[in-house]
Residue frames as a rotation matrix with the C-alpha (Angstrom) as fourth column:
UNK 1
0.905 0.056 -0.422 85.43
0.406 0.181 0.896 167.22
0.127 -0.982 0.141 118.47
UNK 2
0.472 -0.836 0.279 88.11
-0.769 -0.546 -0.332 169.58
0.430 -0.058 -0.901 119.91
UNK 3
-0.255 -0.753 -0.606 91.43
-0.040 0.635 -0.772 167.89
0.966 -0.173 -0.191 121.38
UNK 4
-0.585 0.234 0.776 89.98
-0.810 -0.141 -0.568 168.73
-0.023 -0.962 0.273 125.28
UNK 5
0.521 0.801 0.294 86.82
-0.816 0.569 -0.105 167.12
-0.251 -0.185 0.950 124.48
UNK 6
0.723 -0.016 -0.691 88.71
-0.365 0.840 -0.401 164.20
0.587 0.542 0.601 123.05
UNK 7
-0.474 -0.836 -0.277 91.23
-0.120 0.373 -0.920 163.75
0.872 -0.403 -0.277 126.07
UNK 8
-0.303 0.684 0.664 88.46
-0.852 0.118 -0.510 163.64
-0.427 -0.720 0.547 128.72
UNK 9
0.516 0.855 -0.060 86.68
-0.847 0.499 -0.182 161.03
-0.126 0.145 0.981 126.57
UNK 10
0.350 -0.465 -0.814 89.93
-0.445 0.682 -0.581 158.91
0.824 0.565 0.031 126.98
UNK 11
-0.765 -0.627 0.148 90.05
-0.270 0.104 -0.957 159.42
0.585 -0.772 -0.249 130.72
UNK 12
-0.320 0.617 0.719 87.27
-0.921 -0.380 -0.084 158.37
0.221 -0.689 0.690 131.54
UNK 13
0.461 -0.108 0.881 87.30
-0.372 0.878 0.302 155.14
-0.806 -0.467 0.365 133.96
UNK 14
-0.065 -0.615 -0.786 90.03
-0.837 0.462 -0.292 153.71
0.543 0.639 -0.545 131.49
UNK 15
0.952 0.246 0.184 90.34
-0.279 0.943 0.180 149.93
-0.130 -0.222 0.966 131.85
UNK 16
0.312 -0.943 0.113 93.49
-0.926 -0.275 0.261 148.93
-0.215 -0.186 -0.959 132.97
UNK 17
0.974 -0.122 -0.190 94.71
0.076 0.970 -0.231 145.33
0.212 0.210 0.954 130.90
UNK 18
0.317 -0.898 0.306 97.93
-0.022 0.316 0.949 144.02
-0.948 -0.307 0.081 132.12
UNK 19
0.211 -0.512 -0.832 100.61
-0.931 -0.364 -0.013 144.68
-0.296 0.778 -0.554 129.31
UNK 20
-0.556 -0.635 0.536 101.26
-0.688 0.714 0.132 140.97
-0.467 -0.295 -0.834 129.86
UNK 21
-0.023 0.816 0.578 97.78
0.257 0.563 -0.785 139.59
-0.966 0.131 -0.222 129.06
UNK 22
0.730 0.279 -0.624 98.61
-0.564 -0.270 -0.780 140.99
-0.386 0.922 -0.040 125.32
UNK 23
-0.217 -0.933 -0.286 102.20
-0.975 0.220 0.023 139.83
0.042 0.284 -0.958 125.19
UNK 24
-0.883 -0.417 0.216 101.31
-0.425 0.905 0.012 136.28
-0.200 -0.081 -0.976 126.45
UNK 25
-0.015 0.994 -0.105 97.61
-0.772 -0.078 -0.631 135.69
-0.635 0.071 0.769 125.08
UNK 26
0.225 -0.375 -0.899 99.29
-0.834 0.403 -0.378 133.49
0.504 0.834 -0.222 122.52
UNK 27
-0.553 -0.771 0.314 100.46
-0.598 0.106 -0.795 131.41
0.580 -0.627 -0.520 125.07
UNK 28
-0.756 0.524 0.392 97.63
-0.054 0.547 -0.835 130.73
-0.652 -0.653 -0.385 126.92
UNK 29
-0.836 0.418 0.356 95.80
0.521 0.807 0.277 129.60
-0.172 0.417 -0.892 124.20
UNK 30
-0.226 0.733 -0.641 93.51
-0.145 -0.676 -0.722 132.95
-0.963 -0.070 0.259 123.98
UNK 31
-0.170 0.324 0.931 91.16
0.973 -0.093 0.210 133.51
0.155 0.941 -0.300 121.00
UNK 32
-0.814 0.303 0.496 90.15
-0.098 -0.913 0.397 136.77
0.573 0.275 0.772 119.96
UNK 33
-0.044 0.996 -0.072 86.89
-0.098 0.067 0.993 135.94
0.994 0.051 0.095 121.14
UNK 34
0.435 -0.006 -0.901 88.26
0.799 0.464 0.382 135.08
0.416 -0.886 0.206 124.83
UNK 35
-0.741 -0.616 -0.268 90.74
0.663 -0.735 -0.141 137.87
-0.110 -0.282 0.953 124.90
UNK 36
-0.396 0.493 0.775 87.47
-0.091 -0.861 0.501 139.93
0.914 0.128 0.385 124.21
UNK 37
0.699 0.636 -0.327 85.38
0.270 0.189 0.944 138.27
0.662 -0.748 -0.040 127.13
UNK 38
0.200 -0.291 -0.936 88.29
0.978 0.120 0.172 138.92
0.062 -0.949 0.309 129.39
UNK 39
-0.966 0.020 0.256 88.87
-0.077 -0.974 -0.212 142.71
0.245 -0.224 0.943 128.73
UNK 40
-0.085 0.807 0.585 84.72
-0.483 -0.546 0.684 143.08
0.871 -0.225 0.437 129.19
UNK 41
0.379 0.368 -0.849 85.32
0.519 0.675 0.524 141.30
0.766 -0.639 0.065 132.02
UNK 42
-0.400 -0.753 -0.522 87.56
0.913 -0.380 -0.152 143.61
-0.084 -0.537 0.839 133.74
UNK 43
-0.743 0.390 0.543 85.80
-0.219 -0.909 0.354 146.36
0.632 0.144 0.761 132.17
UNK 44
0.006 0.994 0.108 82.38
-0.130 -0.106 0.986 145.25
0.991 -0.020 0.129 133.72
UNK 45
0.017 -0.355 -0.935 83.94
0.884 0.441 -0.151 144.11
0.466 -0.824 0.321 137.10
UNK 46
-0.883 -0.322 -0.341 84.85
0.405 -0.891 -0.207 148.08
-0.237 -0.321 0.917 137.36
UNK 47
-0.716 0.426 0.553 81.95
-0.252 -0.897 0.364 148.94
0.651 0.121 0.749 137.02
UNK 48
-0.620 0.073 0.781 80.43
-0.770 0.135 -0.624 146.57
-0.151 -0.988 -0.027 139.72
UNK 49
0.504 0.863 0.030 78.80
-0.841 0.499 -0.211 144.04
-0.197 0.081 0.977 137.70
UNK 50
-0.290 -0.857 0.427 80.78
-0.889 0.407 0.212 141.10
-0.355 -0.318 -0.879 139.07
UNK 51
-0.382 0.568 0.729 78.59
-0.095 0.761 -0.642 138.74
-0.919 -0.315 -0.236 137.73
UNK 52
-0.600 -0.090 -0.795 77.88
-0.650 -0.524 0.550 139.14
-0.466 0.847 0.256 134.16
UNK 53
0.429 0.526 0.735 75.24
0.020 0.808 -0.589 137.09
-0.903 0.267 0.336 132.53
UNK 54
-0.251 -0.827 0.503 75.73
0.202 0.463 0.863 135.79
-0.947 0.318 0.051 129.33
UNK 55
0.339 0.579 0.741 73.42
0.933 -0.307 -0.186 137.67
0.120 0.755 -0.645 127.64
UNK 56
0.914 -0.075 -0.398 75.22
0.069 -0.939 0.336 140.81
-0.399 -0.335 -0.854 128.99
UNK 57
-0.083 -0.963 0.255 78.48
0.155 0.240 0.958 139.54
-0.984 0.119 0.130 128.05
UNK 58
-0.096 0.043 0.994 77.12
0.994 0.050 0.094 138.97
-0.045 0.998 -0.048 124.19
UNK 59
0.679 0.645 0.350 75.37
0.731 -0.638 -0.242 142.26
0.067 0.420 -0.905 124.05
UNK 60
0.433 -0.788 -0.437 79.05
-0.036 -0.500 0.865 143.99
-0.901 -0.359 -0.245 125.10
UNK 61
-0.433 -0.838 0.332 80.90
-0.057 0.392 0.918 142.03
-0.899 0.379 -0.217 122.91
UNK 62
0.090 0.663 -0.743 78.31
-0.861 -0.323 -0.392 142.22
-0.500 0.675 0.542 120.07
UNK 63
-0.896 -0.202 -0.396 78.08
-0.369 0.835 0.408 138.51
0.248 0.511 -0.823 119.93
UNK 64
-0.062 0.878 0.475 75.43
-0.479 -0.443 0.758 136.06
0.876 -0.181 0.448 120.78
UNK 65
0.158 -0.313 0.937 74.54
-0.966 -0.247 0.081 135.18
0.206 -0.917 -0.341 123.61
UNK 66
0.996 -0.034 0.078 75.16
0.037 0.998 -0.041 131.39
-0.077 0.044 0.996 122.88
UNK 67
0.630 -0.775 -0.049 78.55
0.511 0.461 -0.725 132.04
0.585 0.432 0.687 121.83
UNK 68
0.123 -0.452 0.884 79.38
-0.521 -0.787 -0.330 134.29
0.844 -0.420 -0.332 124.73
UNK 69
0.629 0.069 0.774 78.17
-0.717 0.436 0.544 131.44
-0.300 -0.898 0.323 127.11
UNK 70
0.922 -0.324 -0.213 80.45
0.013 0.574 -0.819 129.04
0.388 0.752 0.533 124.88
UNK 71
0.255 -0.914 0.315 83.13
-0.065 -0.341 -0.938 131.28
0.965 0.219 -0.147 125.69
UNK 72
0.101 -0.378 0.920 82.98
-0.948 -0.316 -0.026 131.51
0.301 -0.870 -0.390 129.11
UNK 73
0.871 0.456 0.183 82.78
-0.466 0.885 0.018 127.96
-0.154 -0.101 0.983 129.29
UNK 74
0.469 -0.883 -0.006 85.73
0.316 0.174 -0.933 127.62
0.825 0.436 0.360 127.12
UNK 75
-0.323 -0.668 0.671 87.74
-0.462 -0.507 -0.728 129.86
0.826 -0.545 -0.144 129.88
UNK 76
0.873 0.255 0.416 86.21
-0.488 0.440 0.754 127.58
0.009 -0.861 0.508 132.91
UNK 77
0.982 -0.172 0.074 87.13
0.185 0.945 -0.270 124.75
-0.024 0.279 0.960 131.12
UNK 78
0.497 -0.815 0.296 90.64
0.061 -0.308 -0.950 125.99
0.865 0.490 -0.103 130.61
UNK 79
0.647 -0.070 -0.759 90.81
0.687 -0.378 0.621 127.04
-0.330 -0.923 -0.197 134.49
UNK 80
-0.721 -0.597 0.352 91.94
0.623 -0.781 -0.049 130.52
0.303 0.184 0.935 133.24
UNK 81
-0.543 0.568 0.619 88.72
-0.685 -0.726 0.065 132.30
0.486 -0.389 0.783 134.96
UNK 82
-0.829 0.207 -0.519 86.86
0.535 0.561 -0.631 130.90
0.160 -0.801 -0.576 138.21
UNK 83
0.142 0.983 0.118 83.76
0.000 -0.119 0.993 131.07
0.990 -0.141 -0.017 140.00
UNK 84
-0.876 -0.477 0.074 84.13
0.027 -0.202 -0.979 132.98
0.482 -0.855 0.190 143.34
UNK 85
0.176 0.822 0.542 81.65
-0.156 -0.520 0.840 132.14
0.972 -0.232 0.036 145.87
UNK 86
-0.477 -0.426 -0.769 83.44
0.825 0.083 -0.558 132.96
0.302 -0.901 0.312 149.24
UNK 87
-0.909 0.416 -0.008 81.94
-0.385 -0.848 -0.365 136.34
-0.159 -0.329 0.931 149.59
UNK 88
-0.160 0.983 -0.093 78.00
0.033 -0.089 -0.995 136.83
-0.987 -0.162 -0.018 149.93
UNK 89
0.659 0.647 -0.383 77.52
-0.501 -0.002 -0.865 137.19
-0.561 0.762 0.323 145.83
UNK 90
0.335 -0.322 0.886 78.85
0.664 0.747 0.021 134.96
-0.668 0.581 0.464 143.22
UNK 91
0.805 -0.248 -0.538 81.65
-0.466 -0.826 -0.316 136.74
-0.366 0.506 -0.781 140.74
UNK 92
0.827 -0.479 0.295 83.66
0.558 0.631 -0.538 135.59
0.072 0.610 0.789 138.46
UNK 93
0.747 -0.664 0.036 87.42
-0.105 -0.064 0.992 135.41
-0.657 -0.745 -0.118 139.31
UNK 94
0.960 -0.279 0.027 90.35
0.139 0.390 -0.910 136.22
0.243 0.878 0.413 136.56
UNK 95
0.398 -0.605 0.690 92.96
-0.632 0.365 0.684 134.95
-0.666 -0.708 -0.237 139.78
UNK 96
0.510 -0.334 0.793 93.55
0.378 0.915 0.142 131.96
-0.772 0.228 0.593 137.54
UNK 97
0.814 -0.330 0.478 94.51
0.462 -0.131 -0.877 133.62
0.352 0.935 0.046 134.54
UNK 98
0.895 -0.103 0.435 96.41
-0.307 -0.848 0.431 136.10
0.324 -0.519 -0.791 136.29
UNK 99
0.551 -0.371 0.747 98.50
-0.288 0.756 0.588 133.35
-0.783 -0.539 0.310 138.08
UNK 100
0.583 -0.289 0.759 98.97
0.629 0.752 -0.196 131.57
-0.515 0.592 0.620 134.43
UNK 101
0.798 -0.569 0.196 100.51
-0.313 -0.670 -0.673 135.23
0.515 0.476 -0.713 133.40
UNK 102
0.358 -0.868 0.344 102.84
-0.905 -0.413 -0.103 135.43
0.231 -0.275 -0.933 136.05
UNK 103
-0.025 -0.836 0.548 104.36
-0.380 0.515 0.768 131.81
-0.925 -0.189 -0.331 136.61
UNK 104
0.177 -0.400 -0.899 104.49
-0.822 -0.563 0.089 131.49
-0.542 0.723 -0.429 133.04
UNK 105
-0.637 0.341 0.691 102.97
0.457 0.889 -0.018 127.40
-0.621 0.304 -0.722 132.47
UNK 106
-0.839 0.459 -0.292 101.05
-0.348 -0.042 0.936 126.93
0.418 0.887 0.195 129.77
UNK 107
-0.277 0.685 0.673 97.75
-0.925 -0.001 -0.379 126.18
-0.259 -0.728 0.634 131.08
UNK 108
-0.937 0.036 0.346 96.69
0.140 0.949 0.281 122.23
-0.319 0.312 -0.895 130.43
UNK 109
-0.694 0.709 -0.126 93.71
-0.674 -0.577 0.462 121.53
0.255 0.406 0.878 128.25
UNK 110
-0.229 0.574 0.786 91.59
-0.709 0.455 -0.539 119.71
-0.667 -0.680 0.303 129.50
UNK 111
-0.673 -0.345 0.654 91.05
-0.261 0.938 0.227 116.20
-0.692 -0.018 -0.722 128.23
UNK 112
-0.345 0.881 0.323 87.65
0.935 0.354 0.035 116.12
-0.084 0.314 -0.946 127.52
UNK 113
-0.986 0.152 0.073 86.09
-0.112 -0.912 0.395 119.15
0.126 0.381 0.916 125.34
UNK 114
-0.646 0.682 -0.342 82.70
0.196 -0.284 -0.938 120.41
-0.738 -0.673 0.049 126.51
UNK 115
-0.671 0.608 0.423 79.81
0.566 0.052 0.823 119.53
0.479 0.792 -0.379 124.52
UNK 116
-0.720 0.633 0.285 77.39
-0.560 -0.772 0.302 122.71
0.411 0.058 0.910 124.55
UNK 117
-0.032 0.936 -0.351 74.69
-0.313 0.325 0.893 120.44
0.949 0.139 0.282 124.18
UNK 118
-0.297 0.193 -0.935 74.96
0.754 0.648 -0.106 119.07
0.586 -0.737 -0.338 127.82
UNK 119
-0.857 -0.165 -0.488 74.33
0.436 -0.737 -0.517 122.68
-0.274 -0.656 0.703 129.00
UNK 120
-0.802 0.511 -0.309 71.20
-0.339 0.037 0.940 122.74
0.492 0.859 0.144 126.83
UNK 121
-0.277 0.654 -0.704 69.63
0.162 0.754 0.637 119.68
0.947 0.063 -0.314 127.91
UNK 122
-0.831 -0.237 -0.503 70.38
0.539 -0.125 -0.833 121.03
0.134 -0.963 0.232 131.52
UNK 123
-0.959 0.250 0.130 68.62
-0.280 -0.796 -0.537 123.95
-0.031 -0.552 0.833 130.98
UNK 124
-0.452 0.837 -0.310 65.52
-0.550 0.012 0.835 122.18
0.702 0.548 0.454 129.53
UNK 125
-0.230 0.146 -0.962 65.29
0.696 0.715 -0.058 120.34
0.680 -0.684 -0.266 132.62
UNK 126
-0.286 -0.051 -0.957 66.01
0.935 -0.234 -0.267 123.16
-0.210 -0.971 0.114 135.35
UNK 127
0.839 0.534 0.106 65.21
0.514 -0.712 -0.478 126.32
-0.179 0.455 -0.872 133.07
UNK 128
0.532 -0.680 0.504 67.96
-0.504 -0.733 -0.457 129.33
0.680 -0.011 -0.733 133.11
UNK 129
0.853 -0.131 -0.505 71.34
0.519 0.105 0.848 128.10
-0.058 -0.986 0.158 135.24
UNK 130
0.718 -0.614 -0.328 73.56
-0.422 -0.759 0.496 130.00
-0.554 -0.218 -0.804 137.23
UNK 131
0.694 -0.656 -0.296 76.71
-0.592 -0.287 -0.753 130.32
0.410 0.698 -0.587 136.25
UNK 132
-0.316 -0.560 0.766 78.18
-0.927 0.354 -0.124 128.45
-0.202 -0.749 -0.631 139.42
UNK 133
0.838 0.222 0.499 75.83
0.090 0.845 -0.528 125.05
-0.538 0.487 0.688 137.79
UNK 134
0.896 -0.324 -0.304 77.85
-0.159 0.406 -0.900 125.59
0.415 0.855 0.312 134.70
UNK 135
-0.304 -0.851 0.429 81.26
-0.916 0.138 -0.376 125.25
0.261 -0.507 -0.821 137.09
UNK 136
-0.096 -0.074 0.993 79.72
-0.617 0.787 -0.001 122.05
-0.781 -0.612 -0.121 138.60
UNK 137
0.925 0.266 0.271 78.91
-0.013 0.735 -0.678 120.51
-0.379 0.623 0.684 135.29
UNK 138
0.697 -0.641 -0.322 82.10
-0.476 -0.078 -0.876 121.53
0.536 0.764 -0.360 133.92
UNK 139
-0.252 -0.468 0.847 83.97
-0.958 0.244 -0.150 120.04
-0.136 -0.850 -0.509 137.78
UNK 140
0.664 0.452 0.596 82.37
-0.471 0.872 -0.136 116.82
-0.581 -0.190 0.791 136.78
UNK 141
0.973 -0.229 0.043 83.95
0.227 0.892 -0.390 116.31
0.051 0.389 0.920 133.87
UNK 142
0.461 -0.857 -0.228 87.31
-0.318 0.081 -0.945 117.40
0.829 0.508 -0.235 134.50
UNK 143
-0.238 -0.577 0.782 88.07
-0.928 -0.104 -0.359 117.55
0.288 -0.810 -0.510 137.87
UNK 144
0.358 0.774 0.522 85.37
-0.796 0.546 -0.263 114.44
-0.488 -0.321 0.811 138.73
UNK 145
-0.724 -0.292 -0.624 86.10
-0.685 0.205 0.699 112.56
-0.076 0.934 -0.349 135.22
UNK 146
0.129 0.943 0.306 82.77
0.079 0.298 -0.951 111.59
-0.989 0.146 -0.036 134.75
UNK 147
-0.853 -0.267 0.448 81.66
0.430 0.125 0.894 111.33
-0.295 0.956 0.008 131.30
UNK 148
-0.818 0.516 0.255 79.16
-0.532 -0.847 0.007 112.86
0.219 -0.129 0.967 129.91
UNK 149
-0.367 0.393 -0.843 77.08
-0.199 0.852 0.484 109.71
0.909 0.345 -0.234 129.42
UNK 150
-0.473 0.067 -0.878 76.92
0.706 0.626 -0.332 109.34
0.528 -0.777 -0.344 133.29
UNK 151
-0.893 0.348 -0.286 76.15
-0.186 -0.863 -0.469 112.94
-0.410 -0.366 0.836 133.93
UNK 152
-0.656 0.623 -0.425 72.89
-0.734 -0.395 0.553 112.27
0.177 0.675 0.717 131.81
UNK 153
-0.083 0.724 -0.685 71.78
0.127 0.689 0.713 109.28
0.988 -0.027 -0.149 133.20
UNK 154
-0.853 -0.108 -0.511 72.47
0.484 -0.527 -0.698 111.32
-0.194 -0.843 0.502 136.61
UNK 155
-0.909 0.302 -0.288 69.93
-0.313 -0.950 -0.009 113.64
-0.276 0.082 0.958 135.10
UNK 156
-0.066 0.766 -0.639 67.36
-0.374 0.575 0.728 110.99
0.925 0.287 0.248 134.13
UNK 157
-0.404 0.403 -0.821 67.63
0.486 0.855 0.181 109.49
0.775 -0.326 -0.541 136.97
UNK 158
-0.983 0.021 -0.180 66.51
0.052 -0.919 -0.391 112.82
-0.174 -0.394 0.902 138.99
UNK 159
-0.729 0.643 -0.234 64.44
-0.664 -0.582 0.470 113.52
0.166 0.498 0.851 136.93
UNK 160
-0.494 0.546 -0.677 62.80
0.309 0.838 0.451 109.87
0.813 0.014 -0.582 137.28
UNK 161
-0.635 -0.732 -0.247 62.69
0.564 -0.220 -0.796 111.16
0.528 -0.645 0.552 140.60
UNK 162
0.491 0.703 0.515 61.13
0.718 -0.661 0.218 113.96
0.493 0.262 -0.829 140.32
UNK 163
0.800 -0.362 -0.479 64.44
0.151 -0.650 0.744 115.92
-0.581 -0.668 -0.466 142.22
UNK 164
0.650 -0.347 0.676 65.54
0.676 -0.143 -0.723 118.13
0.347 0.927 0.142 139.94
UNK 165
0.918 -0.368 0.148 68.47
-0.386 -0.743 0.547 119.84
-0.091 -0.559 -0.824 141.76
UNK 166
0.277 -0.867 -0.414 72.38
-0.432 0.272 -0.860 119.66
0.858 0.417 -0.299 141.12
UNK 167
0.037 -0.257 0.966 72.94
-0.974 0.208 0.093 118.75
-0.225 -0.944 -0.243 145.09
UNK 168
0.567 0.774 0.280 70.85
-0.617 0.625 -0.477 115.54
-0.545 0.098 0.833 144.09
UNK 169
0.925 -0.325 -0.199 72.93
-0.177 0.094 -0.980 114.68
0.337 0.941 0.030 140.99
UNK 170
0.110 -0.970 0.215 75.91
-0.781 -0.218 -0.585 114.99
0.615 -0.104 -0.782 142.63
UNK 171
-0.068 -0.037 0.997 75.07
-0.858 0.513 -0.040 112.85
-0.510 -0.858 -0.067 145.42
UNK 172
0.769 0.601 0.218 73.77
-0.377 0.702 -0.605 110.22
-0.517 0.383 0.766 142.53
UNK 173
0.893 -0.358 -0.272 77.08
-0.300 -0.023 -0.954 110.49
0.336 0.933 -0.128 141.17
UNK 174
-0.202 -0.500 0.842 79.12
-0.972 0.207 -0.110 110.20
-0.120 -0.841 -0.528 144.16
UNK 175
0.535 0.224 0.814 77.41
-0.472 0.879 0.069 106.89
-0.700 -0.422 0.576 144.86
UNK 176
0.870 0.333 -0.364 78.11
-0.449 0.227 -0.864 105.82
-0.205 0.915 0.347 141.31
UNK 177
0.247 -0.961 -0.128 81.75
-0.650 -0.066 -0.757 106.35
0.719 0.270 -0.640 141.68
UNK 178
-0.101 -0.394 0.914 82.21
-0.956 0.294 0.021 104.78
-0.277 -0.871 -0.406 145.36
UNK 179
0.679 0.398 0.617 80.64
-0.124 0.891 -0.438 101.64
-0.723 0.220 0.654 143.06
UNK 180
-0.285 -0.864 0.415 83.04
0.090 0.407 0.909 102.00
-0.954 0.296 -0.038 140.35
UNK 181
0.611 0.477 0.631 80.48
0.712 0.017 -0.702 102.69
-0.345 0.879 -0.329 137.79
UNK 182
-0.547 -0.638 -0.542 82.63
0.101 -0.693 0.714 104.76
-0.831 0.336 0.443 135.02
UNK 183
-0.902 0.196 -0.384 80.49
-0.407 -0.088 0.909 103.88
0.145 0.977 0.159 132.13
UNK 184
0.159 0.987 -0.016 76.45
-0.982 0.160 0.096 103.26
0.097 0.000 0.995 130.97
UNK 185
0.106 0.020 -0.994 77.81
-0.292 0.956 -0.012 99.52
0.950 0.292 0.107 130.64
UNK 186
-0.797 -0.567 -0.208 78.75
0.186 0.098 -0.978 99.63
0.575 -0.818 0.027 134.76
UNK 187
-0.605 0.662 0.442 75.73
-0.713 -0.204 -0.671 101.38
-0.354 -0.721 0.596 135.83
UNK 188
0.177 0.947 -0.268 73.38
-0.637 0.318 0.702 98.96
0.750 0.046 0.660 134.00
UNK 189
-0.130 -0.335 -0.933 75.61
0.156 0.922 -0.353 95.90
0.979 -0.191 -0.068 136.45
UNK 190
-0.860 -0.051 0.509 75.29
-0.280 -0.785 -0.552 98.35
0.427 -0.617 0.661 139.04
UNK 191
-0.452 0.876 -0.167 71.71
-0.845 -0.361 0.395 98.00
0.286 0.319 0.904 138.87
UNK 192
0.226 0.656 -0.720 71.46
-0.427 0.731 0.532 94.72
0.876 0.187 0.445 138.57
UNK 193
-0.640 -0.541 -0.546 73.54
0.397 0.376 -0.837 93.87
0.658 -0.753 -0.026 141.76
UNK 194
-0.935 0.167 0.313 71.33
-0.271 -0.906 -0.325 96.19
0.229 -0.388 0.892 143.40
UNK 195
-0.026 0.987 0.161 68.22
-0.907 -0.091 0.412 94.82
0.421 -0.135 0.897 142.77
């Protein structure tokens, strides 16, 4: 390859990473494996795919897709990438990170680490979910502090139901809280007061 042909094939749609997001990646607690999802994120944004499944994300990043949906998880959970739905299409937002460059906090971890397996059991219930589900399961437990325990008997009790829908769940959880129920030992008293 002559030197022409090889300076065109560097200009073309270059991905622009903030010098900052290398310098402070340490900092915010990046892995390799996150600092990868967020350059193909920026890369795939420019190209208009604001939305990235997680099988697109693996097949970029030449992981699988379990450990690509891991990751983005991991970066929810962190609140170092968001879930924009103010506009007409859902798109992941890397506003938060962005932010955690420039005022220079360390981002808090989050209390409670995200067991895969509750994103599993979801899907075996509801089939494939969006990406904006995995934001509300992950809003339970940090923002919410639910446990996971309660999210799951949320999901049984749906399911008992037969209304399998996250609207639902929430609302089952709501109640839960306005009762005080924090734990499987609360909802069972719950229950019984109830009946």
């Amino acid at each position: 390859m002559d030197a022409h042909n090889l300076i065109k094939l560097f200009e073309q749609n270059p991905v622009v990473v903030p010098r900052k997001l290398f310098t402070e990646a340490r900092r915010l607690n990046l892995s390799p494996v996150e600092f990868n999802l967020v350059i193909h994120l920026l890369e795939m944004t420019g190209e208009g795919i604001e939305m990235p499944l997680p099988s697109e994300l693996g097949d970029r990043m030449n992981v699988a897709e379990s450990e690509a949906r891991s990751v983005l998880l991991g970066l929810l959970q962190k609140e170092l990438i968001a879930i924009d739905a103010s506009t007409e299409v859902e798109r992941y937002s890397l506003l938060p990170l962005f932010l955690a460059l420039e005022e220079g906090a360390t981002p808090e971890k989050s209390a409670h680490s995200l067991n895969e397996n509750i994103i599993h059991t979801f899907e075996r219930e509801f089939g494939t979910i969006t990406p904006f589900e995995i934001e509300q399961i992950v809003g339970w437990l940090t923002e919410d502090g639910f446990s996971e325990e309660l999210i799951m008997a949320a999901l049984r009790e749906a399911k008992l139901r037969n209304v399998r829908n996250f609207k639902y769940m929430d609302k089952i959880l709501r109640v839960w809280q306005d009762h005080n129920v924090e734990s499987l030992e609360d909802l069972v008293d719950y229950q019984r007061r109830k009946k």
